[in-house]
N, C-alpha and C positions, 0 to 999 in steps of 0.2 A: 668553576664557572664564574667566578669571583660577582660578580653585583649580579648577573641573571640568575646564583646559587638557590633555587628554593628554598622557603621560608614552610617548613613545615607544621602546621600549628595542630594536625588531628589526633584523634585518642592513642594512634598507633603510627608514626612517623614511618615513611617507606624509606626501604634499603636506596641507597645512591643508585644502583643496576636500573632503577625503573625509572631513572631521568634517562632516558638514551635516544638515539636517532630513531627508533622505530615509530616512538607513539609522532614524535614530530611528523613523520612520512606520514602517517597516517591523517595528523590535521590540515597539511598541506593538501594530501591528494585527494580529499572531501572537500576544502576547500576551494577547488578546483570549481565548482559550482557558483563560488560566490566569483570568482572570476567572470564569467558567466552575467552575473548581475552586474559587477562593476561598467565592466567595458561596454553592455548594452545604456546602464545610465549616465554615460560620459559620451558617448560616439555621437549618440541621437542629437541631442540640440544643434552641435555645431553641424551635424549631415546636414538640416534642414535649412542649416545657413547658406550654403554652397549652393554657389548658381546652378552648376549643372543638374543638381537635384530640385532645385524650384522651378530649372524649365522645362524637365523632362515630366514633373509630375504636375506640374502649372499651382506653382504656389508663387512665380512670379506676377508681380503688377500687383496682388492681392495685398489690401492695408485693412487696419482696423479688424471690427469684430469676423472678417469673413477669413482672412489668417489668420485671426486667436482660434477659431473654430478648425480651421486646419491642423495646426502645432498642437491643437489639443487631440483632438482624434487620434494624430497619429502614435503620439507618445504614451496616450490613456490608453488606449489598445493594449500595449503591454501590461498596467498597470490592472488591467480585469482580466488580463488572461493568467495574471500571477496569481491572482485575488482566485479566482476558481482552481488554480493549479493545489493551492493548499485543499480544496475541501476537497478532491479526489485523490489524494495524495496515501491521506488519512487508511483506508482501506487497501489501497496498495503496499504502503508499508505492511500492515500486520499479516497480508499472505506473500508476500516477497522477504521480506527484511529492510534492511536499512541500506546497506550495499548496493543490492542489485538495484533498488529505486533511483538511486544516485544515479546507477549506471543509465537505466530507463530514461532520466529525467534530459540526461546529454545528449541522447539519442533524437527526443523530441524537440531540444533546442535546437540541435543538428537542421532537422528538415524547415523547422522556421526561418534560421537564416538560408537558407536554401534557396526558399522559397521570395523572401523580401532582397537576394540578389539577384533573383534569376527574371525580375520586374520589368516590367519595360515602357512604363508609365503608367501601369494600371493600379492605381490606389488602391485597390481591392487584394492585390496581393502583399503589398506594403500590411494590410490591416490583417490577414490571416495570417501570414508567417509573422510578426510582432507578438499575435493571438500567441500561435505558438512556443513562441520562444518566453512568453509571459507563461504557459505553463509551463515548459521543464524548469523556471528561476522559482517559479510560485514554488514549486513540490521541493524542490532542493533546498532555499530556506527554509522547509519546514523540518527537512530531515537533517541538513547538515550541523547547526549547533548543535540540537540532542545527539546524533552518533558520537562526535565528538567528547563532549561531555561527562555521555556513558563511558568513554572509554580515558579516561583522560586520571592520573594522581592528583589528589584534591590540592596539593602543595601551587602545581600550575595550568589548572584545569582553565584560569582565568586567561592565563596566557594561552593557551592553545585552544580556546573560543577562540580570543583576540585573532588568531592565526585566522579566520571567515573575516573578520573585518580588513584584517592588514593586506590579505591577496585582493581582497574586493578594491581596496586604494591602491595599491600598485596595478591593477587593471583598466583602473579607469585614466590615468595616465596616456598608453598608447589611445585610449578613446579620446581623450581629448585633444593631444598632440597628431591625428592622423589627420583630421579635418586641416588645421595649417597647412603640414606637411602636403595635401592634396591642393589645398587650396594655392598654395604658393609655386610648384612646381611642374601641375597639371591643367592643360586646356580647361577653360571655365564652359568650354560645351561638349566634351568628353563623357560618355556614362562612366567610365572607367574611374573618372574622379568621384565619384559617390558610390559606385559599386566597392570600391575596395573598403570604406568603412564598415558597406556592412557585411561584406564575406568574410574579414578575418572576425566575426563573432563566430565561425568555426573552430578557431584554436581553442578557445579555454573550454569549447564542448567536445571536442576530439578527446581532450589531456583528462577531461572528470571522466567518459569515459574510461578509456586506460589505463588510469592509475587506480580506481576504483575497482575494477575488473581484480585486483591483484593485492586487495586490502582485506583484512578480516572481516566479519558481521560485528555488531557492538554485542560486547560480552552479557550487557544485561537486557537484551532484546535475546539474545539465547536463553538466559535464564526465566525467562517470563516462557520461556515455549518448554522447559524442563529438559534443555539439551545441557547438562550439567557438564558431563565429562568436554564438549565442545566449549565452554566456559571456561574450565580450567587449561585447553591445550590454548585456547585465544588470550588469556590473563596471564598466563606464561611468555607467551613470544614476546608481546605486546610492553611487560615489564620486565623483560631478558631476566627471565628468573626459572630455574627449575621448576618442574610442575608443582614435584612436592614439598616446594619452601614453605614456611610458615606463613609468610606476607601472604601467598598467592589463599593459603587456605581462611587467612581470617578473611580478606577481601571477599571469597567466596561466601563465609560462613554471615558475614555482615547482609549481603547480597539476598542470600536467602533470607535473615530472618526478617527485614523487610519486605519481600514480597510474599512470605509466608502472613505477615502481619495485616498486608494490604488484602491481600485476598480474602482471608477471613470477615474483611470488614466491608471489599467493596463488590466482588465479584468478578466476572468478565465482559457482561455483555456494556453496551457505550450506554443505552439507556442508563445501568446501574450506576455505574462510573461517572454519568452526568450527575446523577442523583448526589452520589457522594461529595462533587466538588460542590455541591451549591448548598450541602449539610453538613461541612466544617470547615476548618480555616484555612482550606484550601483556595475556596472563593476570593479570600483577601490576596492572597500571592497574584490569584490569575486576574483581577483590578486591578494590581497594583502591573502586574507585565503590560494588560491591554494598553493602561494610562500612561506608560511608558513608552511603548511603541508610537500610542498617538502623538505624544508631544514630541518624539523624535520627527515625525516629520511636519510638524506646525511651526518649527523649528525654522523652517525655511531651508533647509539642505536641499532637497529634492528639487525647490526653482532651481537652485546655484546650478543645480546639478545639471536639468536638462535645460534651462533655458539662461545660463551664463551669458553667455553673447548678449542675449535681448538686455540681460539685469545690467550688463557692465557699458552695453550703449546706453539706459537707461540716465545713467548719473555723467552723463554728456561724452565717453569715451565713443565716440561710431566709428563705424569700419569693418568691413569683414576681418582682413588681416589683422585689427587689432583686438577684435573682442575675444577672438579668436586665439589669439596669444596670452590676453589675459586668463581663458579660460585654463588654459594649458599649464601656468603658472599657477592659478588657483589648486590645480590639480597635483601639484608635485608638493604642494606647502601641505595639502589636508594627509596628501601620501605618508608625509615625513612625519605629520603628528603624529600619526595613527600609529604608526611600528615604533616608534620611541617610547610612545606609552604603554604599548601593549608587550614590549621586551623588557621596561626596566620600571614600569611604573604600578602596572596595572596588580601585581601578585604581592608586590611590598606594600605598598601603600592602600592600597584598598579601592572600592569602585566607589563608595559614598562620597568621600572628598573631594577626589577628581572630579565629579558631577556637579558638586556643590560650585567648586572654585572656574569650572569650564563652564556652567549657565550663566554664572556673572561676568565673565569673561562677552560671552556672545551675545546676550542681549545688551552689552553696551555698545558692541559693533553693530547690531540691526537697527538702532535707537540713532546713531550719529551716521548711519547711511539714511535713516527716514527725515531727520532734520534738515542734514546738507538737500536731497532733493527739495526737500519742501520749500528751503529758504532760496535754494539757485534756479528751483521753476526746471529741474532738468528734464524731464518726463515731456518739456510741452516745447523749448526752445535749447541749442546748446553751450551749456556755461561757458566760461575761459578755463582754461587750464592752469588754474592756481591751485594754490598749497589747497585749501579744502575740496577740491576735485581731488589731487593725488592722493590724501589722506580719505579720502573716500575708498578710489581702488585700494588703499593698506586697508581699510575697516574690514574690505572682504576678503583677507588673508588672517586677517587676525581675528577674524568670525570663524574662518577654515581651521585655525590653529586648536580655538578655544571647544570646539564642537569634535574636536577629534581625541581630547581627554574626555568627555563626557556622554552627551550623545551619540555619538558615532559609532562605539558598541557595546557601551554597558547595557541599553537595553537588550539586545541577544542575550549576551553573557547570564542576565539577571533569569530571564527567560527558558534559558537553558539547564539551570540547576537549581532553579526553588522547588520544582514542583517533583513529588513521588513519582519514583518508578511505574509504576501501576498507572496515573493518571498521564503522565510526563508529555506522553503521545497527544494524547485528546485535549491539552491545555493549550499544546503547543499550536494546534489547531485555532481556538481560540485568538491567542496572539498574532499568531503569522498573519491570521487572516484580517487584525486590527491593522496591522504595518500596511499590508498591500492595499484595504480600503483608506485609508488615508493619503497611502502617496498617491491613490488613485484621483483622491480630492487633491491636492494640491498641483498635480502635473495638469490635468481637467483647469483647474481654476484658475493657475497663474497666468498664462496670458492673458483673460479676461480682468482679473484685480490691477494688473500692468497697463492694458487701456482704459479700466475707468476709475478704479481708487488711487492709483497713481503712485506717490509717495507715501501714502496711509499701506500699502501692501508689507514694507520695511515695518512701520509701526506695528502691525496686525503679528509677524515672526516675531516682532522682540518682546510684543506682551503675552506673547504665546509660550517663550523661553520664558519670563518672570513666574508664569501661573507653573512650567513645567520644575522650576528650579525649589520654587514653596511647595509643592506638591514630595520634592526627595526630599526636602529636607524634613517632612514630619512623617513620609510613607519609606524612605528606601534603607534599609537595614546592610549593615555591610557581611559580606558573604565569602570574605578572603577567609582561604585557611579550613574549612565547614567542608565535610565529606557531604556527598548525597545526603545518604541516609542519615546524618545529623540534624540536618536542615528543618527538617520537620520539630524538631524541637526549640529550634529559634521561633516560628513561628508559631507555637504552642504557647508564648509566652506570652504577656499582657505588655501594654505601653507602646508606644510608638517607638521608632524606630532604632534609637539610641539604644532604648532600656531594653529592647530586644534583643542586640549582642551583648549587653551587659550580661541578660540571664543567660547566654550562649557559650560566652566564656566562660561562666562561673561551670558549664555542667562539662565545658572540656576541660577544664582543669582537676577536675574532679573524674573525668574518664582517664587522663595521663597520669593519675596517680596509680587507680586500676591495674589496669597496663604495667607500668613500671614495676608494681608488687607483685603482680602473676609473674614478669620476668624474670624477677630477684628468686621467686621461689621454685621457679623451675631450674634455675640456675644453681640453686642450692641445690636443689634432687637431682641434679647432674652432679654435682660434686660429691658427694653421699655414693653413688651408684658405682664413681668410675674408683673412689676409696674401696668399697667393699668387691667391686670385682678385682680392683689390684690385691685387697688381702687376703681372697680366695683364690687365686694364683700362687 
């Protein structure tokens, strides 16, 4: 695999068999979900741009606060239906699985976009199927990292998260490119030109369907129900290994005494389980995920995201066709970060770095896009098109580059494997449900910050990345290489975040010793055995 080769750092390094195309299938077609997400938060903004959509729903003629009040309704709708989609999520999982909820979750995106294409000026369907389609994204970010996760070799577990992040930017592509494509090639009083943006959100809820339908349950969502022998036939396929290999039985044997551990300590019912997280150091991981999801989107991604056009007219670029273009190019540069970092960067190198070196990255691009407005007055009159205009549109690619090493999905990642088996569900609850209240604020707020703080909105993202970038760098511990059930021991330790892997390595080096000596010495009573049966022969 030459530079993609996992870098295996655990107490017990897996056979090469268990890098193979299966576990990949698997994070793709759960992935399938975040597709799902992507293309609804790329399509939207520029839909809303498109005449025929502003004169069918009468968001034409409308200026000022009574279109920010529109663009926000309509886009916020999805952001609260996500936001409730995780707290009924929660429940469904534990009597379905992780599988079928996936599947369930397509199903309901399914009739939401059904519903906001089958419109026909009535706002009121726009805001229910949105509703809807915010819950099957809400309940599928809640569940797609962890299944993943749980089923994932700790060598590229980072990479095959990254796989929810990287489908989510290759989906938002066709979203933002359909609206041009429409825009440039189709009557401007056509419904057909705003309808097909939003029908094909049927594809990526069709595909998580289907391809889910045909994927395994997560191995330690089995094992929390005591379906042991369906563990081992899932942990076999999964890492194209014999049932009764050794790997598949320590993996097992590790599985259990962790949840055997947690049990004794936490219980079953969610009351107890709350109890436990808020009575050891579990609480710090799940502050540290929440704090991280928030600054992901204080970040300022989620304006770029649905209201591009308005940010890129903003710094004096106007135009449908052009903002419109630009958004589509914004879209292929954050695309292209995201999979390069998440195939070659994210399992070698680590998640703390990239975060470190991608916050300083992007809060200098939101900092010289708040200046340039503020000094050229773009917000109120439109500049010239000189070199600091055009290096303006590059700030917002090189903001897209820098947020796609860092925020873009270590928060998930981070989220998806600090926290115990036992708790893992009910944290993740927690977190999700941080993410979708906060994009909920900023998709709500930004039209309003854009007509009256103006150029201070750029300012407000970039000192929101400085508090987010001081905040990793004394809270975010790096997590490459750390089995599940190790983890717990990293954060057992004292010190901030450094001295945290420091004690982390010192106790897997001290587990690879272990390990190596059981080896040698069973390796020796192999030699011993097959001596003494050849001399009884």
């Amino acid at each position: 695999m030459g530079f993609l080769a996992p870098k295996d750092l655990s107490a017990n390094p897996a056979p090469v068999q268990v890098y193979n195309w299966r576990i990949y299938l698997l994070a793709i077609s759960a992935a399938m979900g975040s597709s799902m997400f992507g293309y609804d938060s790329a399509f939207i903004g520029g839909t809303l741009s498109l005449p025929s959509f502003q004169s069918r729903f009468g968001l034409a003629g409308k200026q000022g606060t009574e279109l920010a009040s529109l663009r926000s309704n309509i886009v916020s709708t999805f952001q609260a239906g996500c936001f409730f989609g995780v707290l009924l999520c929660y429940p469904t999982v534990e009597r379905l699985g992780m599988k079928w909820t996936l599947v369930l979750c397509g199903l309901i995106f399914n009739i939401g976009a059904i519903m906001q294409t089958a419109a026909t000026g009535q706002l009121g369907l726009i805001y229910a199927g949105r509703a809807l389609t915010g819950l099957g994204v809400g309940s599928s970010s809640l569940v797609i990292p962890v299944y993943i996760s749980e089923s994932s070799p700790p060598a590229i577990r980072g990479r095959l998260i990254g796989v929810f992040e990287m489908i989510l930017q290759i989906s938002q592509l066709p979203g933002f490119w359909v609206n041009y494509g429409v825009n440039k090639n189709m009557s401007k009083t056509s419904d057909s030109q705003w309808r097909i943006p939003f029908g094909i959100q049927l594809v990526p809820g069709v595909l998580l369907m289907v391809l889910m339908s045909m994927q395994t349950e997560s191995p330690r969502f089995l094992a929390k129900k005591g379906k042991w022998e369906q563990v081992r036939k899932v942990l076999s396929h999964i890492r194209n290994l014999p049932p009764d290999h050794e790997y598949i039985a320590w993996e097992m044997d590790t599985i259990r005494n962790q949840l055997e551990s947690e049990h004794s300590e936490v219980g079953t019912s969610v009351v107890t389980k709350l109890k436990q997280i808020f009575h050891s150091n579990v609480k710090k991981r799940l502050g540290i995920g929440m704090a991280l999801m928030m600054f992901q989107n204080l970040s300022g991604i989620n304006a770029l995201n649905y209201y591009s056009p308005v940010i890129v007219g903003s710094i004096g670029f106007t135009g449908t066709d052009v903002g419109l273009l630009a958004t589509g190019v914004f879209g292929i540069v954050k695309a292209t970060g995201t999979i390069v970092f998440m195939l070659f960067i994210i399992d070698r190198f680590g998640r703390r770095s990239a975060m470190l070196i991608g916050s300083a990255g992007a809060l200098f691009a939101m900092y010289y896009l708040g200046g340039y407005s503020s000094l050229s007055n773009s917000f109120n009159e439109k500049p010239p098109r000189d070199g600091g205009a055009y290096i303006a549109i590059l700030m917002i690619y090189i903001f897209a580059i820098f947020y796609s090493i860092s925020w873009n999905g270590i928060p998930w990642i981070f989220c998806a494997e600090v926290f115990p088996t036992h708790l893992r569900q009910v944290c993740a609850v927690f977190t999700t449900c941080t993410q979708w209240l906060f994009q909920f604020v900023i998709a709500y707020s930004t039209p309003y910050m854009i007509a009256d703080i103006q150029y201070g909105t750029f300012l407000f993202f970039g000192t929101s990345v400085v508090c987010g970038l001081i905040f990793s760098y004394f809270f975010l511990p790096e997590t490459k290489g750390v089995t599940l059930e190790d983890i717990d021991i990293m954060f057992g330790s004292k010190g901030f975040a450094r001295q945290k892997r420091k004690a982390m390595e010192s106790v897997l080096a001290e587990r690879r010793e272990i390990v190596a000596e059981e080896k040698r010495v069973r390796g020796e009573k192999a030699v011993v055995e097959n001596v003494e049966r050849t001399e009884s022969v």
